[in-house]
TORPA-4810 file (N, C-alpha, C, O; in nm, 3 decimals):
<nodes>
NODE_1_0.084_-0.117_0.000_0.000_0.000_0.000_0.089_0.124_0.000_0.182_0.148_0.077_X
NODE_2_0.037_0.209_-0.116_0.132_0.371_-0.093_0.133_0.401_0.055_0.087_0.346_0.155_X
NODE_3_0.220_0.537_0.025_0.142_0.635_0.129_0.041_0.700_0.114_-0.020_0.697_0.007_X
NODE_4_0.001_0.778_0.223_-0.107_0.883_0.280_-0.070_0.988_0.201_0.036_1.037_0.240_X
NODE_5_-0.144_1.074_0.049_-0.166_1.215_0.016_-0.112_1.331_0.098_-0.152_1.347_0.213_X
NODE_6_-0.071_1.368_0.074_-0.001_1.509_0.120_-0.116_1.617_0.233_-0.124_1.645_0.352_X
NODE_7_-0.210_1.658_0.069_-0.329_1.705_0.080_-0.469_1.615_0.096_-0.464_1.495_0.120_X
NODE_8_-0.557_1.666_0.083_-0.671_1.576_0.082_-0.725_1.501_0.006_-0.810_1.421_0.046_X
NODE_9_-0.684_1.510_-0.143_-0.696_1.424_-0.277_-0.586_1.400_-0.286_-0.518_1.502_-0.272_X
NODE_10_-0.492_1.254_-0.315_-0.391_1.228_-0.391_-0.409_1.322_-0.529_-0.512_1.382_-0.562_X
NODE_11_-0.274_1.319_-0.603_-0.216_1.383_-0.687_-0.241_1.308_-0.839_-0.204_1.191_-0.854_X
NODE_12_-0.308_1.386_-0.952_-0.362_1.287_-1.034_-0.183_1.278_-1.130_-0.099_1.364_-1.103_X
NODE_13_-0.160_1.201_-1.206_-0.049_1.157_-1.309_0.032_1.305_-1.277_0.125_1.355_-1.213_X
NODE_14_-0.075_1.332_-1.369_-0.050_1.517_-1.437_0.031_1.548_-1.343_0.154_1.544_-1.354_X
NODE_15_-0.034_1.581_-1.240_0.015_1.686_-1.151_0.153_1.636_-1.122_0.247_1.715_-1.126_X
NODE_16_0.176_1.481_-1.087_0.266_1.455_-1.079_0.399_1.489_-1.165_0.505_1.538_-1.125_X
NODE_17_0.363_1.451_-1.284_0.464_1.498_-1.416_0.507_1.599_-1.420_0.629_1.610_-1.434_X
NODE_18_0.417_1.727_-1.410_0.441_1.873_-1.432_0.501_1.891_-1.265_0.582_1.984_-1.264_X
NODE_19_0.489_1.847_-1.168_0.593_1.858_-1.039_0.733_1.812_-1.082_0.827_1.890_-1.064_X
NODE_20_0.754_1.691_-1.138_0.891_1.667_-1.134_0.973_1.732_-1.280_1.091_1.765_-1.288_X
NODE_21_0.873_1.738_-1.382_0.934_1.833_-1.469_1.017_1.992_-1.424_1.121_2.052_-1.452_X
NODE_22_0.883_2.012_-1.329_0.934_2.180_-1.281_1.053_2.150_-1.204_1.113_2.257_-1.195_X
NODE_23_1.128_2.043_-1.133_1.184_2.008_-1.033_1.355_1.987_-1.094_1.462_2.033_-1.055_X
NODE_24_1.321_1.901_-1.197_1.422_1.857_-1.309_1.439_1.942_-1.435_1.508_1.894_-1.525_X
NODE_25_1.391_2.044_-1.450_1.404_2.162_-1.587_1.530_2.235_-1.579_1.597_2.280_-1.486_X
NODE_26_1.538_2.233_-1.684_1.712_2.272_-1.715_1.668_2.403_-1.812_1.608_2.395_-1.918_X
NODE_27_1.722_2.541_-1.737_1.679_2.656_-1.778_1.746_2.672_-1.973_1.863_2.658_-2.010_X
NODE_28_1.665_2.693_-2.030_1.685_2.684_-2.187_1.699_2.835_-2.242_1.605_2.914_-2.243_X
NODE_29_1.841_2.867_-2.290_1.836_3.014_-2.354_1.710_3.007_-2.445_1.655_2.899_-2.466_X
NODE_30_1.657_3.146_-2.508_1.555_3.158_-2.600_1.605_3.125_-2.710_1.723_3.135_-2.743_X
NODE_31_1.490_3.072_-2.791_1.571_3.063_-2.934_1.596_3.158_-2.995_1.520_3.252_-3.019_X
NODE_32_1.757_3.141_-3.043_1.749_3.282_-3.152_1.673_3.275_-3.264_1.606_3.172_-3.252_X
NODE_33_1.643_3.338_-3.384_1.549_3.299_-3.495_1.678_3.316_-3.597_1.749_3.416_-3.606_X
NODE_34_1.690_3.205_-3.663_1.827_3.257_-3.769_1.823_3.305_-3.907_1.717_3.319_-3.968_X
NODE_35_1.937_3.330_-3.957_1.968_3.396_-4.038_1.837_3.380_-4.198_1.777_3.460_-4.269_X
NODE_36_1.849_3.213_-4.190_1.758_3.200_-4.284_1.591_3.268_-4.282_1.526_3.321_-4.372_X
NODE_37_1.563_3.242_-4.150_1.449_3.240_-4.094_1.423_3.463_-4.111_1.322_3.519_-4.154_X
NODE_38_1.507_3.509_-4.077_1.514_3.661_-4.073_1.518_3.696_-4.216_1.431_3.773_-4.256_X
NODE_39_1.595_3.657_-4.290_1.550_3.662_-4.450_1.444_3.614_-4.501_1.389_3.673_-4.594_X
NODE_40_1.398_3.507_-4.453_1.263_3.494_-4.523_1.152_3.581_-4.471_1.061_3.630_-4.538_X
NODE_41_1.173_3.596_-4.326_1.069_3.737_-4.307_1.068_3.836_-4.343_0.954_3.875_-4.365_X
NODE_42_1.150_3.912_-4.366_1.245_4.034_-4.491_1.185_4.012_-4.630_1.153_4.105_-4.705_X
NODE_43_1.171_3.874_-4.661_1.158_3.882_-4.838_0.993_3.923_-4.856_0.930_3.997_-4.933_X
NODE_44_0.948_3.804_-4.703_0.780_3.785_-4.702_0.743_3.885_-4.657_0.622_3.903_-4.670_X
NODE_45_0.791_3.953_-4.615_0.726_4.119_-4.579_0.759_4.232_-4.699_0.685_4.327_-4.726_X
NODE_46_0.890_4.200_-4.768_0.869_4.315_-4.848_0.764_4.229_-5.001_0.756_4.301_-5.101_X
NODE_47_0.721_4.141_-5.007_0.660_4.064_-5.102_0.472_4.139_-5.092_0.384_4.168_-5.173_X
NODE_48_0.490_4.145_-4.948_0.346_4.162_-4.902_0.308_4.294_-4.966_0.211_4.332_-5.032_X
NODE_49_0.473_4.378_-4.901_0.466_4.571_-4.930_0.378_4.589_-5.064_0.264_4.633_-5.079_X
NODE_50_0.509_4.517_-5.191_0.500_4.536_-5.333_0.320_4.466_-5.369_0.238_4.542_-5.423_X
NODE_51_0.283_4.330_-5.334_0.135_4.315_-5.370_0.038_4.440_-5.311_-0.028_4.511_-5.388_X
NODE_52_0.038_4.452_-5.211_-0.064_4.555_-5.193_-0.046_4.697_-5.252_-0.146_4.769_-5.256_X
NODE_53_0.072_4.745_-5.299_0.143_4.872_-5.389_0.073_4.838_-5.558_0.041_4.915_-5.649_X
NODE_54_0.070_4.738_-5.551_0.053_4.706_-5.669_-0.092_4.685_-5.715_-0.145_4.710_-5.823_X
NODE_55_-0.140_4.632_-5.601_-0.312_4.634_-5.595_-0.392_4.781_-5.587_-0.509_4.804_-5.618_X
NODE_56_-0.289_4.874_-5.534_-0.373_5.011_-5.526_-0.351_5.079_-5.628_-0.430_5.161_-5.675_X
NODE_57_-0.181_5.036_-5.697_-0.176_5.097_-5.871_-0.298_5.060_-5.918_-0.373_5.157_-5.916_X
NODE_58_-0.353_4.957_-5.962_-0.378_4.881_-6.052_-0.555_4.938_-5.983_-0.634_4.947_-6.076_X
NODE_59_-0.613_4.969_-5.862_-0.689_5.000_-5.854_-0.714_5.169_-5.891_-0.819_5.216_-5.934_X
NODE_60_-0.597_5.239_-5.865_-0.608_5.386_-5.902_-0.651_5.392_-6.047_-0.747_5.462_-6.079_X
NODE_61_-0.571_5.310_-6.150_-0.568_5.353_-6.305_-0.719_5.295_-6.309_-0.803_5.381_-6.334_X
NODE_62_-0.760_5.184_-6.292_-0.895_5.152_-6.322_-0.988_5.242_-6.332_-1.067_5.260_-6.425_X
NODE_63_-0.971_5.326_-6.187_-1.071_5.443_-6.156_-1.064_5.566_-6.268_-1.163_5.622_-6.317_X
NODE_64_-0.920_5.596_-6.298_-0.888_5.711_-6.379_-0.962_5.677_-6.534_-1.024_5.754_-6.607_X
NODE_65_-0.934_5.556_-6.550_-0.942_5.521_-6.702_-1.131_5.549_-6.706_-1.187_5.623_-6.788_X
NODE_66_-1.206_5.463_-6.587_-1.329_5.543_-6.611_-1.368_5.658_-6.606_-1.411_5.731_-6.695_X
NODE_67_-1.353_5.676_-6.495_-1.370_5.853_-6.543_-1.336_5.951_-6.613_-1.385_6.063_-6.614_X
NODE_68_-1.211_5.889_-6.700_-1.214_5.946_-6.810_-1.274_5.961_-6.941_-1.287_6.056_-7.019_X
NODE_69_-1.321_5.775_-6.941_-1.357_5.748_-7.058_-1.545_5.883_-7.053_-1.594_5.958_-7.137_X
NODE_70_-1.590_5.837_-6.891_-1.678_5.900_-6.869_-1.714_6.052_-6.911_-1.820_6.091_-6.960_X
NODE_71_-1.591_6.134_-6.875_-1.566_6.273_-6.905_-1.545_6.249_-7.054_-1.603_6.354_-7.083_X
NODE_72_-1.519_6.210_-7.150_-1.535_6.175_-7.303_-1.626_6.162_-7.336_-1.657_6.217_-7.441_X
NODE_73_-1.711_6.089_-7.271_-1.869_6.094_-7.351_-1.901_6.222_-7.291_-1.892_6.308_-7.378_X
NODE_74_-1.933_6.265_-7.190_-2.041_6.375_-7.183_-1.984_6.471_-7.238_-2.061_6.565_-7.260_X
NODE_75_-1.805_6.499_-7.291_-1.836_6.611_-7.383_-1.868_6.573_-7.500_-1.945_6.656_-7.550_X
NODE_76_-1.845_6.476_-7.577_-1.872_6.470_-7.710_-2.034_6.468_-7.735_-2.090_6.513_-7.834_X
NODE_77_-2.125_6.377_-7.566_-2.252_6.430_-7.588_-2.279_6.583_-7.595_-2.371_6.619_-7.669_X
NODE_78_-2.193_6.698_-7.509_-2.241_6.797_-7.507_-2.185_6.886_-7.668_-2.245_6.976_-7.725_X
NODE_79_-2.061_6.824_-7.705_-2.060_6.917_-7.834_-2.127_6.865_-7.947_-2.166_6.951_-8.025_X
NODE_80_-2.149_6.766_-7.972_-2.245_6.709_-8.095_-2.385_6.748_-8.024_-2.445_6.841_-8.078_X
NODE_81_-2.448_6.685_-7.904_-2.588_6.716_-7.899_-2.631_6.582_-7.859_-2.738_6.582_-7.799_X
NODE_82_-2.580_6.477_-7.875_-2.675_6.347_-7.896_-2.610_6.280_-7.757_-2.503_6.309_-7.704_X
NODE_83_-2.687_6.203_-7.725_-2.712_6.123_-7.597_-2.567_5.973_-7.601_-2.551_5.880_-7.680_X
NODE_84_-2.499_6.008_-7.493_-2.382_5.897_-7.510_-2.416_5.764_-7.513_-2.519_5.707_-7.477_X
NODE_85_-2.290_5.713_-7.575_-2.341_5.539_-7.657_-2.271_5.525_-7.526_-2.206_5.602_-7.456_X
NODE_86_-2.322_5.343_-7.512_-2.276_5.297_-7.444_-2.090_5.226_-7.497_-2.055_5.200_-7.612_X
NODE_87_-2.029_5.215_-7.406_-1.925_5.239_-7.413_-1.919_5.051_-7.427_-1.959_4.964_-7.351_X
NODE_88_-1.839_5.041_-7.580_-1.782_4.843_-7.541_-1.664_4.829_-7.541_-1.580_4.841_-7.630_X
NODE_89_-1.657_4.793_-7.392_-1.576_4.734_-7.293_-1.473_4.685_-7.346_-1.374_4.757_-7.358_X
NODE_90_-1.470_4.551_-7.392_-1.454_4.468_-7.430_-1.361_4.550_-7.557_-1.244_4.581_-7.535_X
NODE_91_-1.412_4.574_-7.659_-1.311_4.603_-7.750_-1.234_4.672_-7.717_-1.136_4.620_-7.772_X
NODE_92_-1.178_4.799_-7.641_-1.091_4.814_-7.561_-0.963_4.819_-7.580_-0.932_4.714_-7.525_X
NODE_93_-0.843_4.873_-7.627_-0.738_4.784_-7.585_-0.679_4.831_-7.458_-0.577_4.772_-7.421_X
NODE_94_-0.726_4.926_-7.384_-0.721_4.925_-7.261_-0.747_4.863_-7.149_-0.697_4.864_-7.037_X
NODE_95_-0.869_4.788_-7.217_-0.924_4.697_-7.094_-0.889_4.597_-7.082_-0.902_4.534_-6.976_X
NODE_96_-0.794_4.518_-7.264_-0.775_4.441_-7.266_-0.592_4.452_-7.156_-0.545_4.384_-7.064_X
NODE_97_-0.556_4.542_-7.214_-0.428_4.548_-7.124_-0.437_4.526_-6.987_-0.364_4.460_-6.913_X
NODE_98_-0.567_4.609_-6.957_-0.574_4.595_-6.756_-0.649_4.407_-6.729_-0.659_4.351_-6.620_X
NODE_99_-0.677_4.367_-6.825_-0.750_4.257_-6.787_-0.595_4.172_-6.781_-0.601_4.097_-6.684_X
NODE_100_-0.470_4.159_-6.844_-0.366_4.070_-6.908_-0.326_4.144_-6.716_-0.295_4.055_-6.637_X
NODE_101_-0.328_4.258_-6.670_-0.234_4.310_-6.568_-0.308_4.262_-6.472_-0.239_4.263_-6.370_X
NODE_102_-0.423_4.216_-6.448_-0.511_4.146_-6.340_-0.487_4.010_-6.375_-0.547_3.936_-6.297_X
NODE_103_-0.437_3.963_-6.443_-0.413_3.807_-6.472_-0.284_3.783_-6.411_-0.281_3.676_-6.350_X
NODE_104_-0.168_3.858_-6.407_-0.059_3.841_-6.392_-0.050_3.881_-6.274_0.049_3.826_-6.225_X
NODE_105_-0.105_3.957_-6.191_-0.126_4.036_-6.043_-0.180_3.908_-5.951_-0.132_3.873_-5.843_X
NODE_106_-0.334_3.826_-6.050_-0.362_3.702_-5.936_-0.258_3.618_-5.977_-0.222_3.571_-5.870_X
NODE_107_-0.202_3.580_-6.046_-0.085_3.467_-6.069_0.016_3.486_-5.953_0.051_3.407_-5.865_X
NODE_108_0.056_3.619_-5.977_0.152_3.652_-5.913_0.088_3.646_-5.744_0.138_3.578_-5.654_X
NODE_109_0.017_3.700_-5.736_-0.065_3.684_-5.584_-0.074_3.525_-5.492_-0.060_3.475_-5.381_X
NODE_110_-0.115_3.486_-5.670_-0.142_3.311_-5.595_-0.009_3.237_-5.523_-0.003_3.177_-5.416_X
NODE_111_0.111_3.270_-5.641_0.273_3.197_-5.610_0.292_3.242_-5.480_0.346_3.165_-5.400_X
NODE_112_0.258_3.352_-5.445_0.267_3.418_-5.326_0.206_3.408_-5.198_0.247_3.434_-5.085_X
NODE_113_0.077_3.354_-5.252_0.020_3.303_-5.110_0.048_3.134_-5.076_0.011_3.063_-4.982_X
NODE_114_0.117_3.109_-5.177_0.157_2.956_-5.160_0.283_2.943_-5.083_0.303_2.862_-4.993_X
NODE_115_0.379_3.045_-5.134_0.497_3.046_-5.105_0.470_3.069_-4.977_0.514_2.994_-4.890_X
NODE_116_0.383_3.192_-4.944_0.352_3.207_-4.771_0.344_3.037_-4.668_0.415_2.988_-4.581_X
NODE_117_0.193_2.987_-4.752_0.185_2.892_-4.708_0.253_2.789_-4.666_0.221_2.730_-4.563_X
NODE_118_0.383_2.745_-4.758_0.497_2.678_-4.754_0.542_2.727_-4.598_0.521_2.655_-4.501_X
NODE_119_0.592_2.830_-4.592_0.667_2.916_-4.496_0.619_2.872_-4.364_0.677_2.803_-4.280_X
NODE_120_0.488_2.930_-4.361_0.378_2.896_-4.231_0.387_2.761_-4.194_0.365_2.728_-4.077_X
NODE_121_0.434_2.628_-4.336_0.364_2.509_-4.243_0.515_2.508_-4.171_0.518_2.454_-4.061_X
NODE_122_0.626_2.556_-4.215_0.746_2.541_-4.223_0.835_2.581_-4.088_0.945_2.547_-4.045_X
NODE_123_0.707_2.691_-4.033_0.736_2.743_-3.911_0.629_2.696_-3.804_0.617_2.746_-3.692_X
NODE_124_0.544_2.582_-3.861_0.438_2.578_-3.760_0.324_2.687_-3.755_0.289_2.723_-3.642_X
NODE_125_0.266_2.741_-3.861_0.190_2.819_-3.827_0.046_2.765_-3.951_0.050_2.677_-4.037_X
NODE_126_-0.054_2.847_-3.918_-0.160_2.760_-4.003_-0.166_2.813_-4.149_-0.179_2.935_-4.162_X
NODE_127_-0.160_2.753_-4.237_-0.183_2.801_-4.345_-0.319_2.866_-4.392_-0.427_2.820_-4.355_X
NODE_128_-0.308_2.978_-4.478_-0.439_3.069_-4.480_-0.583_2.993_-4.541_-0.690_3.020_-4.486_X
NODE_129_-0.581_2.927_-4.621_-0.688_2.860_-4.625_-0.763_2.774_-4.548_-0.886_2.776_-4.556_X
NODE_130_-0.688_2.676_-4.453_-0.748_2.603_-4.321_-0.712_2.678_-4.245_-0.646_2.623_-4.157_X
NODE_131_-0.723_2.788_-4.231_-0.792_2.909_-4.116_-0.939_2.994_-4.208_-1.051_3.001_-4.159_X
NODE_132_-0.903_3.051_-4.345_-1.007_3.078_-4.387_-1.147_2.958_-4.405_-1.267_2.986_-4.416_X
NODE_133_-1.090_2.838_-4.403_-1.191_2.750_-4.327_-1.268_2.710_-4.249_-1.382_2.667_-4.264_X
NODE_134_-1.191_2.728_-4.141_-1.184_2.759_-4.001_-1.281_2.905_-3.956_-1.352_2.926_-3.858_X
NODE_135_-1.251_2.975_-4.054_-1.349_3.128_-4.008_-1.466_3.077_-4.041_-1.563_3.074_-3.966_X
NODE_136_-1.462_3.030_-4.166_-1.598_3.070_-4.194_-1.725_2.952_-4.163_-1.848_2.947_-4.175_X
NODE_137_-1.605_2.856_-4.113_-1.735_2.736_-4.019_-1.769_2.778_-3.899_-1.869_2.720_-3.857_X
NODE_138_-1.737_2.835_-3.847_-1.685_2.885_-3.671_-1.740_3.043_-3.661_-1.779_3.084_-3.552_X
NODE_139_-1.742_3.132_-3.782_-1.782_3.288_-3.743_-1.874_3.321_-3.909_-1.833_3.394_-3.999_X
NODE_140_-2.003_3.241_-3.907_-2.003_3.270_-4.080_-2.052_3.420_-4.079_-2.115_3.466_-3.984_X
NODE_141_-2.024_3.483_-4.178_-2.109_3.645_-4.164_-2.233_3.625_-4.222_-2.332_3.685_-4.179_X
NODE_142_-2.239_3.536_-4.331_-2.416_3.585_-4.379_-2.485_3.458_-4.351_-2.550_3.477_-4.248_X
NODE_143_-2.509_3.299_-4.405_-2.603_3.246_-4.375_-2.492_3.135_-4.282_-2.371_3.133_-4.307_X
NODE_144_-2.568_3.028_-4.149_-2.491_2.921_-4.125_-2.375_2.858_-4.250_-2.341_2.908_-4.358_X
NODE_145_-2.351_2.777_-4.208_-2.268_2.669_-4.300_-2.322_2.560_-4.340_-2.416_2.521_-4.271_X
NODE_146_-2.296_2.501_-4.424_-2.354_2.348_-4.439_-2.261_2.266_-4.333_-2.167_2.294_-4.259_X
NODE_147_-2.326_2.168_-4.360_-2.259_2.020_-4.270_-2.133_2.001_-4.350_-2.029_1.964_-4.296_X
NODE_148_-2.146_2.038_-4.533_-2.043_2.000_-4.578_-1.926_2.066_-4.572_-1.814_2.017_-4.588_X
NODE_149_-1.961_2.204_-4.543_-1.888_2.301_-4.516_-1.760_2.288_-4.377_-1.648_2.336_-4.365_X
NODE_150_-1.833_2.214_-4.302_-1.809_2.198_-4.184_-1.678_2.126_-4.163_-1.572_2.153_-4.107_X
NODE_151_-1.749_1.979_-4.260_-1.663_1.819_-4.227_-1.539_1.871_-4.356_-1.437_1.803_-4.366_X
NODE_152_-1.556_1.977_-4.436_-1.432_1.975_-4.472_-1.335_2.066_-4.433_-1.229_2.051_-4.494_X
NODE_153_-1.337_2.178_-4.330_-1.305_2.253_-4.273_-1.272_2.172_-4.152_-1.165_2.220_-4.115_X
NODE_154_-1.308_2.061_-4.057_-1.312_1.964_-3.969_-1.147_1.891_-4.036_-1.035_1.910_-3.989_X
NODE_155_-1.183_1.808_-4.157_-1.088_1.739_-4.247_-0.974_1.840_-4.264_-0.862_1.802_-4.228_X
NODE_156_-0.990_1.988_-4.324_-0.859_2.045_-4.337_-0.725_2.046_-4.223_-0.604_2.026_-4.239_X
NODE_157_-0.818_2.081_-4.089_-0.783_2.110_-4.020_-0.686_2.004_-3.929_-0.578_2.030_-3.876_X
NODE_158_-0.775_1.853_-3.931_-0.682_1.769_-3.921_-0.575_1.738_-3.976_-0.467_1.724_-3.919_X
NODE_159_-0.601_1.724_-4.111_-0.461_1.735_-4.175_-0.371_1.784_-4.150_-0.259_1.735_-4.132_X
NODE_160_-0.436_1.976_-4.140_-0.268_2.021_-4.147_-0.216_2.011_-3.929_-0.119_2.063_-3.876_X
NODE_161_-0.300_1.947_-3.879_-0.248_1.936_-3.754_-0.181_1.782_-3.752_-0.118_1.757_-3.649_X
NODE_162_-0.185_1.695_-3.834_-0.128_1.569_-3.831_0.029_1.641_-3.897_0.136_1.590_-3.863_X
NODE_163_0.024_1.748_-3.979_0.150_1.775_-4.086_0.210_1.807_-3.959_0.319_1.753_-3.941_X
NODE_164_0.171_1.875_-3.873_0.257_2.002_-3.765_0.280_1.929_-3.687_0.402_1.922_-3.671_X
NODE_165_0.202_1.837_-3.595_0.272_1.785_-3.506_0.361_1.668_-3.519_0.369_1.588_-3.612_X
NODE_166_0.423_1.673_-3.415_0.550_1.565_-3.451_0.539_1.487_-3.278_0.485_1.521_-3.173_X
NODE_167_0.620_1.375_-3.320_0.631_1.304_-3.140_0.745_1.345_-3.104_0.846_1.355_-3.173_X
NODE_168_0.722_1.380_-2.942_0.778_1.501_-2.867_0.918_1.334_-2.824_1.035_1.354_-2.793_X
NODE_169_0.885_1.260_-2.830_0.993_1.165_-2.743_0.952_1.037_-2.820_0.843_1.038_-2.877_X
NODE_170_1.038_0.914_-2.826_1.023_0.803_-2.918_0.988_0.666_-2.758_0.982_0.707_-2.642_X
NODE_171_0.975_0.566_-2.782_0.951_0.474_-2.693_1.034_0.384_-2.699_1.058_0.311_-2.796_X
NODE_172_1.093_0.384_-2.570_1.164_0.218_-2.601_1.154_0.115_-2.563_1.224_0.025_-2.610_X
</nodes>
């Protein structure tokens, strides 16, 4: 037979473990973050700068190009007299240019949020889509979720927590 509890409940595993851990811990400098690791935050931050620089170019000219095209019709309505045509889009070669610069902006966006992703699983952190998963089963803004919505946001999530974790100690 043990002994007699200290206190009035014996001590469950846990408590036990986390006592002799605290007892036996061997004080650990912090990690430094290295060289590689400081460059890739450097590249992934100035990557972030240039997409969003590039998203507000690309949103400024949009705006200009209409309102210009806009200010073109109403004078040519006001110096001829006649009521403005509608404007096609499409033939364009302006629009066609900004449509080729929005193609290459999400391309470029996408390599970029992958490359993030890489990074994140790389450091342990969640990648943006099984969190944007994650939001929108857990906080939806406009209607519930489906069930299907759910079990695959459920499924992402396992996954990328089977990728991240690792076994802390082997058995012998």
């Amino acid at each position: 037979m043990g002994r007699k509890p200290i206190g009035d409940v014996a001590m469950s595993s846990a408590e036990r473990v986390r006592l002799f851990r605290a007892r036996h811990a061997v004080a650990k400098p912090p990690r430094a973050a290295s060289e590689d690791e400081d460059r890739l935050n450097a590249r992934v931050a100035e990557l972030e700068a240039a997409l969003r620089s590039r998203d507000a170019r690309i949103k400024e000219l949009e705006a200009g190009i209409l309102s210009r095209d806009a200010d073109i019709e109403k004078l040519r309505a006001t110096i001829t007299g006649e009521r403005p045509q509608a404007i096609d889009w499409e033939a364009d070669p302006r629009t066609q240019r900004l449509k080729k610069a929005n193609q290459t902006l999400r391309a470029t966006n996408k390599r970029l949020g992958e490359s993030m992703d890489s990074h994140d699983i790389k450091v342990g952190r969640m990648p943006r889509k099984t969190f944007a998963a994650l939001v929108e089963c857990l906080h939806p803004d406009k209607d519930l979720p489906t069930r299907e919505q759910c079990t695959a946001a459920c499924i992402v999530l396992t996954e990328w927590h089977q990728a991240v974790s690792r076994p802390t100690s082997s058995r012998r």
